[in-house]
C-alpha positions, 0 to 999 in steps of 0.5 A: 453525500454525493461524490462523482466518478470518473464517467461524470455518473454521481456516486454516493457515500455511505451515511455519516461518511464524513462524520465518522470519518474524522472520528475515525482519523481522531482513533488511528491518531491515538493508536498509532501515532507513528504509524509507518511502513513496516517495509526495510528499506534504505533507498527508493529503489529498495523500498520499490523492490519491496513493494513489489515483492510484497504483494500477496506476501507478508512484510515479514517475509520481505524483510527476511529475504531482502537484506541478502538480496539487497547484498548481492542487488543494492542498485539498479545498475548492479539488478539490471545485469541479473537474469530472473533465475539469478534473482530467485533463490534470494526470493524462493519463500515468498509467494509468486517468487517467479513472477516477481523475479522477472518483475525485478530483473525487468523493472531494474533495466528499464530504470536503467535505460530510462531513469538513469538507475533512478526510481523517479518521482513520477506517478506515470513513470513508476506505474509504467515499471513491470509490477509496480501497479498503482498501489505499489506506486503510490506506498513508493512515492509517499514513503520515499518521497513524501507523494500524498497517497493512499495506497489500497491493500487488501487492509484499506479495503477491508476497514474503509467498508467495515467503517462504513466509508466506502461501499466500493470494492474496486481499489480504486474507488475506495482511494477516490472516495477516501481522498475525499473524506480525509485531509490530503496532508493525512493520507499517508498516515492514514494509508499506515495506520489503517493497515496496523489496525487492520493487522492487530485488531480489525482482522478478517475473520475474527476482528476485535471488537470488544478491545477496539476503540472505534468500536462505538461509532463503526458500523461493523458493516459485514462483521457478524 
């Protein structure tokens, strides 16, 4: 199968892309049919919140700070008003909490200047918000307003290759050739429930693939 990039340069799929593809669709559906965010949030601003404090950390670690920053912070009006230094003992235990305090304090006064203290529906105007890359983007506008994505993480990119749909190590390249693969109304299920398996059996170093129902038909590409 040959796809296309963006320079117009033919790209092809690994073979039986397709076809493992919705085999792999039929396991993720079995195992985790409610696969969702494990991120806590009430509101689109704090799942952006979240979203951003969760690159390089884990969802544990987010959760366990957030509820106290959310007390102090639950808007973007009341974070706009904050410095970064304000923001980072609420944050201190997670990894590059310096950054990602700044990131926030930033981001919340341009929603404020611009959106009105609103996180907009908007691929361009949330991936224009200081620490909301294109995969923050797209894990906040599918989950919280139902925006058909797949977010690449670490996770995603590791499975999409080890499955044999992808070759590609570049996040973007994997999301294109993923949405290509898989119906666009599955793609938000999917962007979760590859990440759960990615967490409880398909892991890095030492995946399980004695207990993994996937396991006749994957590849194991990388897995020795």
């Amino acid at each position: 199968m040959t796809i296309r990039g963006r320079t117009g340069q033919a790209r092809r799929l690994p073979a039986g892309a397709r076809v493992r593809a919705g085999q792999v669709l039929g396991a993720l559906e079995t195992l985790y049919p409610d696969a969702r965010t494990e991120l806590a949030f009430r509101t689109p601003f704090e799942l952006l919140v979240a979203t951003v404090l969760s690159a390089q950390a884990t969802d544990v670690s987010v959760n366990a700070a957030t509820p106290a920053l959310f007390e102090v912070y639950p808007d973007a009006q009341a974070m706009s008003r904050a410095a970064p230094e304000d923001l980072e003992p609420f944050i201190r235990r997670i990894g590059l909490y310096r950054g990602k305090a700044r990131n926030l304090a930033a981001l919340a006064r341009l929603l404020v200047e611009r959106h009105g203290g609103e996180v907009p529906n908007d691929f361009d105007a949330v991936v224009a918000l200081p620490g909301a890359g294109r995969k923050t983007t797209n894990v906040v506008l599918s989950n919280a307003f139902g925006y058909p994505a797949i977010a690449v993480d670490t996770h995603v990119g590791r499975l999409s290759r080890r499955l044999g749909l992808s070759v590609q190590t570049n996040p973007d390249k994997v999301e294109a050739d993923l949405q290509r693969l898989f119906p666009k109304e599955r793609w938000v299920f999917l962007h979760h429930a590859l990440i759960l398996h990615g967490r409880r059996v398909c892991v890095a170093r030492r995946p399980a693939c004695g207990v993994c129902l996937m396991a006749p038909f994957c590849p194991k590409v990388g897995v020795e």
